[in-house]
Backbone atoms as SQL, in Angstrom:
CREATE TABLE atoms (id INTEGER PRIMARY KEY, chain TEXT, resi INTEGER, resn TEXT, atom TEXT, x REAL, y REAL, z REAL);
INSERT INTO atoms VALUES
  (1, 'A', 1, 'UNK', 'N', 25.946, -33.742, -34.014),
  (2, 'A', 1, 'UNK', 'CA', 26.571, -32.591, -33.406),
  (3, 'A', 1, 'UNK', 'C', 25.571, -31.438, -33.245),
  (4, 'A', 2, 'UNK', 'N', 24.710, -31.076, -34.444),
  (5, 'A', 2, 'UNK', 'CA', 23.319, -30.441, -34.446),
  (6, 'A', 2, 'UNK', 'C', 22.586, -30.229, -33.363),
  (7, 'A', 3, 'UNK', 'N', 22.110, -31.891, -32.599),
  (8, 'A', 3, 'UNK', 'CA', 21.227, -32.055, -31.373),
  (9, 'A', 3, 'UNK', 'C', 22.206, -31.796, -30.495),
  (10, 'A', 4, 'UNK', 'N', 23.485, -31.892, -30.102),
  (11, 'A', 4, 'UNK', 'CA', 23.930, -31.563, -28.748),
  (12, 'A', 4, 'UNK', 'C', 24.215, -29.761, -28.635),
  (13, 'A', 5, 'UNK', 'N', 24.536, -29.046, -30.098),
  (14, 'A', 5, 'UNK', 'CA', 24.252, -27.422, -29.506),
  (15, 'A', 5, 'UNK', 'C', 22.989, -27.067, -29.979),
  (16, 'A', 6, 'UNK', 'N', 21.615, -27.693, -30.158),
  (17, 'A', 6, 'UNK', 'CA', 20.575, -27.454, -29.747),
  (18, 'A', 6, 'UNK', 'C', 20.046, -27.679, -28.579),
  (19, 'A', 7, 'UNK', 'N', 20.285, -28.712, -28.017),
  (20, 'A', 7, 'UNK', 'CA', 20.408, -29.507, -26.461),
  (21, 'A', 7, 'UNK', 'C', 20.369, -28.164, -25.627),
  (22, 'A', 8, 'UNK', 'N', 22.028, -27.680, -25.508),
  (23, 'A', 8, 'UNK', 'CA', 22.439, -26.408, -24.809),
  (24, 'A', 8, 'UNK', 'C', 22.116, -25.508, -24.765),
  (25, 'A', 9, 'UNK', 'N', 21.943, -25.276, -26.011),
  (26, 'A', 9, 'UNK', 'CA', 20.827, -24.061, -26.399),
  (27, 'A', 9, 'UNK', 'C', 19.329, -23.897, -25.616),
  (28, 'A', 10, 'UNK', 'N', 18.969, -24.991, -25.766),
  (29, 'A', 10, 'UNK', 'CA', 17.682, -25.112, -24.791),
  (30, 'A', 10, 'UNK', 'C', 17.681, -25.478, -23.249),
  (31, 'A', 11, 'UNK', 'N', 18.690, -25.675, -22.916),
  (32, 'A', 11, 'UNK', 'CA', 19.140, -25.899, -21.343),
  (33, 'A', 11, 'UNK', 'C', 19.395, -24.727, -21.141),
  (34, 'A', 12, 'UNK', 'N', 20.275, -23.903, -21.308),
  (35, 'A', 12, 'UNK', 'CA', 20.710, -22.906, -21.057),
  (36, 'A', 12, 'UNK', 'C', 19.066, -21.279, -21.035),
  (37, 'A', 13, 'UNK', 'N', 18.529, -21.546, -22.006),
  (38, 'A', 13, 'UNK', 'CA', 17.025, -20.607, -22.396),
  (39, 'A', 13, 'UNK', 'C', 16.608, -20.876, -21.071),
  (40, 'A', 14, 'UNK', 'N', 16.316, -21.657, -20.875),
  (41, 'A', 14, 'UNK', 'CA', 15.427, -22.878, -19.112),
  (42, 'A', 14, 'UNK', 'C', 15.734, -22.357, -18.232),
  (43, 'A', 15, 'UNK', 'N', 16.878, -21.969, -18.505),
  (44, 'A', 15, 'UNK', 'CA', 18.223, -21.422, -17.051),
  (45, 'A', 15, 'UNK', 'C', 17.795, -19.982, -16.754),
  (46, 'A', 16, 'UNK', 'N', 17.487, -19.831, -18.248),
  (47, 'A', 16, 'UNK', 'CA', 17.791, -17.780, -17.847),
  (48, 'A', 16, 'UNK', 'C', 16.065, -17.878, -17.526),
  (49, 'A', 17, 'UNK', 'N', 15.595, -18.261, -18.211),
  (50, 'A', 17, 'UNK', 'CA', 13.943, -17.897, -18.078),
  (51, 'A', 17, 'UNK', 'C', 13.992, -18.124, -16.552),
  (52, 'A', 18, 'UNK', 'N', 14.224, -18.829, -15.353),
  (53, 'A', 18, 'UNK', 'CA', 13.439, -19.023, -14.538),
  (54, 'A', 18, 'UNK', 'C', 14.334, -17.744, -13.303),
  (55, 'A', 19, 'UNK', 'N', 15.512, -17.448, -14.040),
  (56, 'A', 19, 'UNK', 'CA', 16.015, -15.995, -12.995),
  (57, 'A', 19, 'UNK', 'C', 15.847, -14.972, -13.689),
  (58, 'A', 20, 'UNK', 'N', 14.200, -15.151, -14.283),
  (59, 'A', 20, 'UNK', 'CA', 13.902, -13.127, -14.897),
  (60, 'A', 20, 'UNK', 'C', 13.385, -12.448, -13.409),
  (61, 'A', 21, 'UNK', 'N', 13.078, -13.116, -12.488),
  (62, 'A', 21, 'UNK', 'CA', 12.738, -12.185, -11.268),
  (63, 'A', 21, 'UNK', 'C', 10.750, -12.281, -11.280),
  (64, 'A', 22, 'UNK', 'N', 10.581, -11.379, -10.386),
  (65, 'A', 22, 'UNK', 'CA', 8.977, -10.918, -10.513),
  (66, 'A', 22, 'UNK', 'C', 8.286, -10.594, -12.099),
  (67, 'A', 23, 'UNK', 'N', 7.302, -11.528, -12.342),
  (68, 'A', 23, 'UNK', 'CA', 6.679, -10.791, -13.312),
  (69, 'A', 23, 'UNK', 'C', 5.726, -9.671, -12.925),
  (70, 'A', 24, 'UNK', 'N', 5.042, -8.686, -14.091),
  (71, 'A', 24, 'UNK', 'CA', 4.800, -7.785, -13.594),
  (72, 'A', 24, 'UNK', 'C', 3.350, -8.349, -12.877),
  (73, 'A', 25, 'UNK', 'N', 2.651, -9.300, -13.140),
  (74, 'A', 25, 'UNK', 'CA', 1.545, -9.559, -11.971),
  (75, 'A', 25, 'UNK', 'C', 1.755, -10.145, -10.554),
  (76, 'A', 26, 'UNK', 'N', 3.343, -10.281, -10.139),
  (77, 'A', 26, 'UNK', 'CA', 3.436, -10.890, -9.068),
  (78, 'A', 26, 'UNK', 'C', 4.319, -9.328, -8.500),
  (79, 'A', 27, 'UNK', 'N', 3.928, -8.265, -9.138),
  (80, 'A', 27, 'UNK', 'CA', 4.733, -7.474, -8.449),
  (81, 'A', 27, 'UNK', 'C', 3.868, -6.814, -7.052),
  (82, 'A', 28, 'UNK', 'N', 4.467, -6.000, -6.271),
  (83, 'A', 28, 'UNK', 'CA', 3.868, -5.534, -5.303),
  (84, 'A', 28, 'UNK', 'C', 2.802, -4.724, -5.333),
  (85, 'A', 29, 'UNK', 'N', 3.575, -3.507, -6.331),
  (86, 'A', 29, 'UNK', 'CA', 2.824, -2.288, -7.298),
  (87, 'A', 29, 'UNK', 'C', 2.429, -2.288, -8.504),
  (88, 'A', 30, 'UNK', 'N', 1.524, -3.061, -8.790),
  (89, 'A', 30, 'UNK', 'CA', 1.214, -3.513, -10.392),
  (90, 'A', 30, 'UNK', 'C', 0.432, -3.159, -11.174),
  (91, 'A', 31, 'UNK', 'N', -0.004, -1.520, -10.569),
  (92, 'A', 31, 'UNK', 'CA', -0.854, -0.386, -11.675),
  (93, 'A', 31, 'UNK', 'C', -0.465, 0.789, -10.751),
  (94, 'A', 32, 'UNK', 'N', -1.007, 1.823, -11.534),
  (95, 'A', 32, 'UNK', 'CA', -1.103, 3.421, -11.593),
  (96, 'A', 32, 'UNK', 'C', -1.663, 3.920, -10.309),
  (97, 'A', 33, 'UNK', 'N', -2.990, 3.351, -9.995),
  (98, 'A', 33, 'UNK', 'CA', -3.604, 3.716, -8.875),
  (99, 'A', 33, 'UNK', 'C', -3.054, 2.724, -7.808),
  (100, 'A', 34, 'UNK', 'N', -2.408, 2.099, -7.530),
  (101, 'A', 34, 'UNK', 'CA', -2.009, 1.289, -6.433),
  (102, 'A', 34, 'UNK', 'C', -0.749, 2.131, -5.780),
  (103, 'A', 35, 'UNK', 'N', 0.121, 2.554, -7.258),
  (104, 'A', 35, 'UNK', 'CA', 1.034, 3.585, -6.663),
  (105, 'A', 35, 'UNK', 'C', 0.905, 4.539, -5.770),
  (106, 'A', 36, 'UNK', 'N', -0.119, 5.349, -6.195),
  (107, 'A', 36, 'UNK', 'CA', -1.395, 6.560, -6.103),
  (108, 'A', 36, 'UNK', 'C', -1.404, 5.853, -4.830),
  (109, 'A', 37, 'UNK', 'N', -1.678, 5.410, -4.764),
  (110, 'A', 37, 'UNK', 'CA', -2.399, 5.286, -3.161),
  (111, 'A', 37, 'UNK', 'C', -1.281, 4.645, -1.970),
  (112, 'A', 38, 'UNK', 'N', -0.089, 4.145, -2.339),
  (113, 'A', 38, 'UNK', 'CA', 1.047, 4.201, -1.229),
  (114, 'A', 38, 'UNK', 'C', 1.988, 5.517, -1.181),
  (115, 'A', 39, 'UNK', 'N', 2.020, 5.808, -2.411),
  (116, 'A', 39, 'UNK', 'CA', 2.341, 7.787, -2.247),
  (117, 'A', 39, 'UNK', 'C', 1.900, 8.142, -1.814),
  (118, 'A', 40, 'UNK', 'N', 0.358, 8.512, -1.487),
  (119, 'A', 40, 'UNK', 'CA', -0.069, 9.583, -0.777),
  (120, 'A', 40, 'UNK', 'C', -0.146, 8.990, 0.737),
  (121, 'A', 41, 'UNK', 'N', -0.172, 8.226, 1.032),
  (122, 'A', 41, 'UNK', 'CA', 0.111, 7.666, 2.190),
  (123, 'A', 41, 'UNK', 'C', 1.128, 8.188, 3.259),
  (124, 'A', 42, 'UNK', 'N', 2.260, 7.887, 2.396),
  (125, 'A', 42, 'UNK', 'CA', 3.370, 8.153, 2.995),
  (126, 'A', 42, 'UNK', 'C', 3.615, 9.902, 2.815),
  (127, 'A', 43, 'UNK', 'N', 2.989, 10.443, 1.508),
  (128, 'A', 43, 'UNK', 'CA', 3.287, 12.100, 1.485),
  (129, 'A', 43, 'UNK', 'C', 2.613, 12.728, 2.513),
  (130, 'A', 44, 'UNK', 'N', 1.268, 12.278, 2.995),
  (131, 'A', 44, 'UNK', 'CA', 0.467, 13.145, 4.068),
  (132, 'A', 44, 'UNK', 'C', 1.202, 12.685, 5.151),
  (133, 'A', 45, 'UNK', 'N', 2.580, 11.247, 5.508),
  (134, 'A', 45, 'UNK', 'CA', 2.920, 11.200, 7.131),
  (135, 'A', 45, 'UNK', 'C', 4.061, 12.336, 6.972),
  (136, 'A', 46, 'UNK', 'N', 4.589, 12.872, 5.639),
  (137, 'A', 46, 'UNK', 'CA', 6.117, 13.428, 5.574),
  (138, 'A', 46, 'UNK', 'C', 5.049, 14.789, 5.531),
  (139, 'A', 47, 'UNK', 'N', 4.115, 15.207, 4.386),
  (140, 'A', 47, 'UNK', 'CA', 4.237, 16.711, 4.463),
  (141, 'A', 47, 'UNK', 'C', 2.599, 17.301, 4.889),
  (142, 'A', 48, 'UNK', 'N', 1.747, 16.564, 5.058),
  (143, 'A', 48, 'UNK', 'CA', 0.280, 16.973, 5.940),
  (144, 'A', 48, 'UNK', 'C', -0.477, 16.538, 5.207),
  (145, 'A', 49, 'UNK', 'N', -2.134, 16.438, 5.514),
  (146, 'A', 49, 'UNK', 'CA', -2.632, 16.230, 4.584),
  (147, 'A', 49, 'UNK', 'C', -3.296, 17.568, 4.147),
  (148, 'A', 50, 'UNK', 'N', -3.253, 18.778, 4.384),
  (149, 'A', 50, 'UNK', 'CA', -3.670, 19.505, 4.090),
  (150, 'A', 50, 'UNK', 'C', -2.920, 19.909, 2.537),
  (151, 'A', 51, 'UNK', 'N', -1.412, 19.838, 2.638),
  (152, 'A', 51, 'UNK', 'CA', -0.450, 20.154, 1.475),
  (153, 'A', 51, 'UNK', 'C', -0.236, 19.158, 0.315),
  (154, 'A', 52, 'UNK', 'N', -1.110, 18.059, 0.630),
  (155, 'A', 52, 'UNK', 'CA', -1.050, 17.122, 0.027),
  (156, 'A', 52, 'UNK', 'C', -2.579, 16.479, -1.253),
  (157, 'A', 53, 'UNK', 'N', -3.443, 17.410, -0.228),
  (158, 'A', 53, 'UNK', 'CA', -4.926, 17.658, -0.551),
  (159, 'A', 53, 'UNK', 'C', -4.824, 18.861, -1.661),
  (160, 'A', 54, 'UNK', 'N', -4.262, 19.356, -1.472),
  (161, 'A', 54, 'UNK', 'CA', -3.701, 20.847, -2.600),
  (162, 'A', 54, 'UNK', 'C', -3.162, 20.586, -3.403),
  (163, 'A', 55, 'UNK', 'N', -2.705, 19.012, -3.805),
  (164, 'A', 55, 'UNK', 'CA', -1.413, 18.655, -4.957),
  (165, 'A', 55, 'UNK', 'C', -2.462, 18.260, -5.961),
  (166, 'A', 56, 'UNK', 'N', -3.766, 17.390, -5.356),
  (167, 'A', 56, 'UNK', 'CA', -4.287, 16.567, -6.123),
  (168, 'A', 56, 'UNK', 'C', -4.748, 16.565, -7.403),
  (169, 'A', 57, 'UNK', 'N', -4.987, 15.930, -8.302),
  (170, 'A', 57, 'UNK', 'CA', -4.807, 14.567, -8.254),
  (171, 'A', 57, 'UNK', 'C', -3.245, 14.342, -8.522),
  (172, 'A', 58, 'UNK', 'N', -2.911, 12.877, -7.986),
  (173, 'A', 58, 'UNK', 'CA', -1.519, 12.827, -7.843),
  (174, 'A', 58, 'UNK', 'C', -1.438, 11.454, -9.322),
  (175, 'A', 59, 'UNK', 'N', -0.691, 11.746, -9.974),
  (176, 'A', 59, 'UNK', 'CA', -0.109, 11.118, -11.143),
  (177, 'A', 59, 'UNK', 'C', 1.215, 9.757, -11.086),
  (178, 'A', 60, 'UNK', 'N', 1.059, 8.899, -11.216),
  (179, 'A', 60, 'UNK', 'CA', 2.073, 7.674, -11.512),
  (180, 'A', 60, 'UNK', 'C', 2.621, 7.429, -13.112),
  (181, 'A', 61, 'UNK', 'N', 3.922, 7.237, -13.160),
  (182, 'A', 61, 'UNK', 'CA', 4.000, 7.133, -14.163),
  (183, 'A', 61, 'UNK', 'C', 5.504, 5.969, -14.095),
  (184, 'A', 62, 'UNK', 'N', 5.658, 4.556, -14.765),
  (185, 'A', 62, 'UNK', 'CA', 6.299, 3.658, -14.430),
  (186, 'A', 62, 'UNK', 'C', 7.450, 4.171, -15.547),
  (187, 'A', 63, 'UNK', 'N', 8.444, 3.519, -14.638),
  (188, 'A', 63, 'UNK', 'CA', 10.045, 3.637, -15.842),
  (189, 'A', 63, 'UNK', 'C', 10.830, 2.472, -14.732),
  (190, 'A', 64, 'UNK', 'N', 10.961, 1.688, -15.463),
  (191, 'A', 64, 'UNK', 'CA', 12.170, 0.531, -15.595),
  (192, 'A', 64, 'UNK', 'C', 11.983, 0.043, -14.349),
  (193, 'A', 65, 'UNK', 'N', 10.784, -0.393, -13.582),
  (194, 'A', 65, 'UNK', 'CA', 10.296, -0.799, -12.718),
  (195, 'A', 65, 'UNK', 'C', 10.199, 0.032, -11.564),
  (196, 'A', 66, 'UNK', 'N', 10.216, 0.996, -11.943),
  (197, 'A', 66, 'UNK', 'CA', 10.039, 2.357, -10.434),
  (198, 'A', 66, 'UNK', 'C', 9.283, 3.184, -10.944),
  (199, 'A', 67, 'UNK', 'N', 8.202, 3.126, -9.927),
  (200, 'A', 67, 'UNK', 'CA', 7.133, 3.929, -10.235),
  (201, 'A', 67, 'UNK', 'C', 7.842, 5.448, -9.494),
  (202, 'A', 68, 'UNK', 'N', 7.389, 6.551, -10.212),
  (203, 'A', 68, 'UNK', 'CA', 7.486, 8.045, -9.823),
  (204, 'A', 68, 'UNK', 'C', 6.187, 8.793, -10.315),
  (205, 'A', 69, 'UNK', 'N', 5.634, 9.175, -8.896),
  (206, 'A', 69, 'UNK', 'CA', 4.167, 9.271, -8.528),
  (207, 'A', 69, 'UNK', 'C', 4.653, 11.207, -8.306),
  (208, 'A', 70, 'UNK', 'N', 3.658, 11.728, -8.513),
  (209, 'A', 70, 'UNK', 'CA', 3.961, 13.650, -8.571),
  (210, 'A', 70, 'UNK', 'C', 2.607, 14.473, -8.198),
  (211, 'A', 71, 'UNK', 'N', 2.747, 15.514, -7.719),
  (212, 'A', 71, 'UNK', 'CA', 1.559, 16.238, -7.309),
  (213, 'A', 71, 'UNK', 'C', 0.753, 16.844, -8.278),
  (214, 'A', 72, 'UNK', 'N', -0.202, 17.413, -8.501),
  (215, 'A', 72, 'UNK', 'CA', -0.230, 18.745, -9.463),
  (216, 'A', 72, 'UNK', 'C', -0.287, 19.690, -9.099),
  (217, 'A', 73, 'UNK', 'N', 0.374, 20.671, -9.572),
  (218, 'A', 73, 'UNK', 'CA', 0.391, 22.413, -9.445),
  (219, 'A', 73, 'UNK', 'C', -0.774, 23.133, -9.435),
  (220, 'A', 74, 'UNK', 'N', -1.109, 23.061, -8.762),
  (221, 'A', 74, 'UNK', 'CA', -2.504, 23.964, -8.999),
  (222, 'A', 74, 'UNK', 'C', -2.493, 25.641, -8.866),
  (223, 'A', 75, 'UNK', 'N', -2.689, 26.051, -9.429),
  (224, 'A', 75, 'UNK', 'CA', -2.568, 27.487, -9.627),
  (225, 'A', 75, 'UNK', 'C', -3.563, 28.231, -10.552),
  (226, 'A', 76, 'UNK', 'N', -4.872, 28.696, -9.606),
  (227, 'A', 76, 'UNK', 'CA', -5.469, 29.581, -10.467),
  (228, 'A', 76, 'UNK', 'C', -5.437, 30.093, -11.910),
  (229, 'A', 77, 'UNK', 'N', -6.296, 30.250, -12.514),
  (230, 'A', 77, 'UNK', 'CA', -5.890, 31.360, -13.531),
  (231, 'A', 77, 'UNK', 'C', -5.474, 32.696, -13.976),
  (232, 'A', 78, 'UNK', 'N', -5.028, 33.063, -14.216),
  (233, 'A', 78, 'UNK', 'CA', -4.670, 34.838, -13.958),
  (234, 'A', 78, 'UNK', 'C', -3.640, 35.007, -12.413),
  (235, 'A', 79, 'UNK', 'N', -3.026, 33.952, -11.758),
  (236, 'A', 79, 'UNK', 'CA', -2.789, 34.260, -10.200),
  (237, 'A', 79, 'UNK', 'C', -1.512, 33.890, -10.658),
  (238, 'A', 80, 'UNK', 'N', -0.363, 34.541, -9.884),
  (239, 'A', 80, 'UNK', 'CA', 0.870, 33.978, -10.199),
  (240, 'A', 80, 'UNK', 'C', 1.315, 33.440, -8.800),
  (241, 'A', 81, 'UNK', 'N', 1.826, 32.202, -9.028),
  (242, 'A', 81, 'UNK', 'CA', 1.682, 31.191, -8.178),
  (243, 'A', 81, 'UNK', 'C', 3.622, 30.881, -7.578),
  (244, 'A', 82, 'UNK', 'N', 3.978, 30.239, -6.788),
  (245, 'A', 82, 'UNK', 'CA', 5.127, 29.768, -6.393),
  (246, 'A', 82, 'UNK', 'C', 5.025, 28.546, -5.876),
  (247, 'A', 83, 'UNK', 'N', 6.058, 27.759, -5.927),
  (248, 'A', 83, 'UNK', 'CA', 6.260, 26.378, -5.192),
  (249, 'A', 83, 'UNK', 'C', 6.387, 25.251, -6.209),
  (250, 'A', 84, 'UNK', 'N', 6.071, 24.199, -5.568),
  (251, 'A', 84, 'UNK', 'CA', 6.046, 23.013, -6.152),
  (252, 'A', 84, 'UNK', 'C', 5.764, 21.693, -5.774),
  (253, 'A', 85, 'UNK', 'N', 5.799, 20.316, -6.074),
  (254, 'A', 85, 'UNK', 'CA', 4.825, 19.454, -5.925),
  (255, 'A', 85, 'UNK', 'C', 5.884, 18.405, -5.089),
  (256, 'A', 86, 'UNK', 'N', 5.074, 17.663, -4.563),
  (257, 'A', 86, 'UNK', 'CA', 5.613, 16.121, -4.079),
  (258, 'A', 86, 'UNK', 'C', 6.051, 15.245, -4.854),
  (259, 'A', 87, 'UNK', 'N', 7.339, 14.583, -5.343),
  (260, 'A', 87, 'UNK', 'CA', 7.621, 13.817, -5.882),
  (261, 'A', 87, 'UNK', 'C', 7.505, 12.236, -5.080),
  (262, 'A', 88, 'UNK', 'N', 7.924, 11.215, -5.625),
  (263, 'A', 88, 'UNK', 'CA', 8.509, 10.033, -4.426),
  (264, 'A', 88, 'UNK', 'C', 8.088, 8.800, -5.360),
  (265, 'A', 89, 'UNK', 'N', 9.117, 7.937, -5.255),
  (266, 'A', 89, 'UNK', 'CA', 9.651, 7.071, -6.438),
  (267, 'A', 89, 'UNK', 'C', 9.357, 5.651, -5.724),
  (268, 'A', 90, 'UNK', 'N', 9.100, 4.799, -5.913),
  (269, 'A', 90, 'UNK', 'CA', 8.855, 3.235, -5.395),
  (270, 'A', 90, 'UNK', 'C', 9.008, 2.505, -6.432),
  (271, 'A', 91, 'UNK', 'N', 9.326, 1.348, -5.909),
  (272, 'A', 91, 'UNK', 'CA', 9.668, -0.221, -6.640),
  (273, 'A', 91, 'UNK', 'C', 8.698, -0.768, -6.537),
  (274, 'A', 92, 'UNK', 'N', 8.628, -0.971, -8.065),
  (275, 'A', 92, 'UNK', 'CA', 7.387, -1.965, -8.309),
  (276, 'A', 92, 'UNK', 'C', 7.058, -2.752, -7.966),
  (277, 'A', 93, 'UNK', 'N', 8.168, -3.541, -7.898),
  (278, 'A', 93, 'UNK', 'CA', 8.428, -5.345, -7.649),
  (279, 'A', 93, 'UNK', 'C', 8.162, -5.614, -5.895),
  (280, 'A', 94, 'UNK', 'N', 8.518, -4.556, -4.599),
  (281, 'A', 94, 'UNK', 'CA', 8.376, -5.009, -3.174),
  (282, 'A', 94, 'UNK', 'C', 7.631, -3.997, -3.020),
  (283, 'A', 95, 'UNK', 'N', 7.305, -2.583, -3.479),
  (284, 'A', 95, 'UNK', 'CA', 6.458, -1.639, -2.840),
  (285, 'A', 95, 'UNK', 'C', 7.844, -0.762, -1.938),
  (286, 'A', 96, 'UNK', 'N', 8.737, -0.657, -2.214),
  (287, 'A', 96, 'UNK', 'CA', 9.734, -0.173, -1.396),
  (288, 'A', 96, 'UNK', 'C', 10.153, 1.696, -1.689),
  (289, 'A', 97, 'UNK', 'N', 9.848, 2.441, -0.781),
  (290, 'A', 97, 'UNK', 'CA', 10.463, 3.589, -1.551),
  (291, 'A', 97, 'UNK', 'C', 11.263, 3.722, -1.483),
  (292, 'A', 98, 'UNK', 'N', 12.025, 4.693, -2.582),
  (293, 'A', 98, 'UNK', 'CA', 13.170, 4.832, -2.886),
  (294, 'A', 98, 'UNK', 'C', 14.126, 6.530, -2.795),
  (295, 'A', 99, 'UNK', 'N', 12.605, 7.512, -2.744),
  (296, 'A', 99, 'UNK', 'CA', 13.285, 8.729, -2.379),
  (297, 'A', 99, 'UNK', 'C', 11.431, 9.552, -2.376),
  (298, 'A', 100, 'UNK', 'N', 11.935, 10.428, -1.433),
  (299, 'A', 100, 'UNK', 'CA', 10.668, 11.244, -1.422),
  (300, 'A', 100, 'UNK', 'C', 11.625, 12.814, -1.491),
  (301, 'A', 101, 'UNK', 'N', 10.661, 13.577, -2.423),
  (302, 'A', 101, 'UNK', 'CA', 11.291, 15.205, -2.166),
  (303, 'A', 101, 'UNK', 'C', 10.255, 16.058, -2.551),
  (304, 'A', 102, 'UNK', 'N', 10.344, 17.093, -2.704),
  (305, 'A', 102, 'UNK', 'CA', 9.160, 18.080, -2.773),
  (306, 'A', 102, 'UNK', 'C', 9.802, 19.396, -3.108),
  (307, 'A', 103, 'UNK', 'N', 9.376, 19.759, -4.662),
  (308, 'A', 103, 'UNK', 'CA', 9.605, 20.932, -5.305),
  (309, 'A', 103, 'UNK', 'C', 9.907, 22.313, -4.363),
  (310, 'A', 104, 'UNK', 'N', 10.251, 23.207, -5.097),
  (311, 'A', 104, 'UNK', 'CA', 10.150, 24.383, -3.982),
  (312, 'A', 104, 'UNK', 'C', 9.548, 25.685, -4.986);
């Protein structure tokens, strides 16, 4: 009786293992700078490259397979500054974005 709900047990493991999806080396976006570089892509067709050249360097940072890539603030020292940065979120797994917006 032992070997047949070990049997299942191991049929069933077989089953789930092969619908975990993309691993992370078969994903589309599968580091920091790869992000980096389809963000800014798409931020200089939405907001210029001049406003986008002013964010730099632009930062990735992964959560639960969506990368969310951000500008930096640059603001002098002593200068009091306004605004805010480019956000814009992509899927790891196809390279797909998922929202672009931009601080104010």
């Amino acid at each position: 009786m032992r070997w047949i709900a070990a049997a299942c047990f191991a049929i069933c493991m077989v089953g789930m293992g092969q619908n975990q999806g993309p691993t992370r080396a078969n994903w589309k976006v599968p580091d920091e700078a790869t992000a980096v570089k389809i963000a800014e892509a798409k931020l200089v067709s939405v907001y210029g490259k001049k406003q986008i050249e002013s964010e730099q360097p632009l930062h990735a940072q992964l959560n639960e397979n969506i990368w969310t890539v951000t500008g930096t603030f640059n603001c002098p020292v002593g200068k009091f500054c306004v605004g805010g940065v480019a956000e814009i979120k992509l899927s790891a797994t196809d390279a797909h974005i998922l929202s672009v917006k931009h601080g104010k």
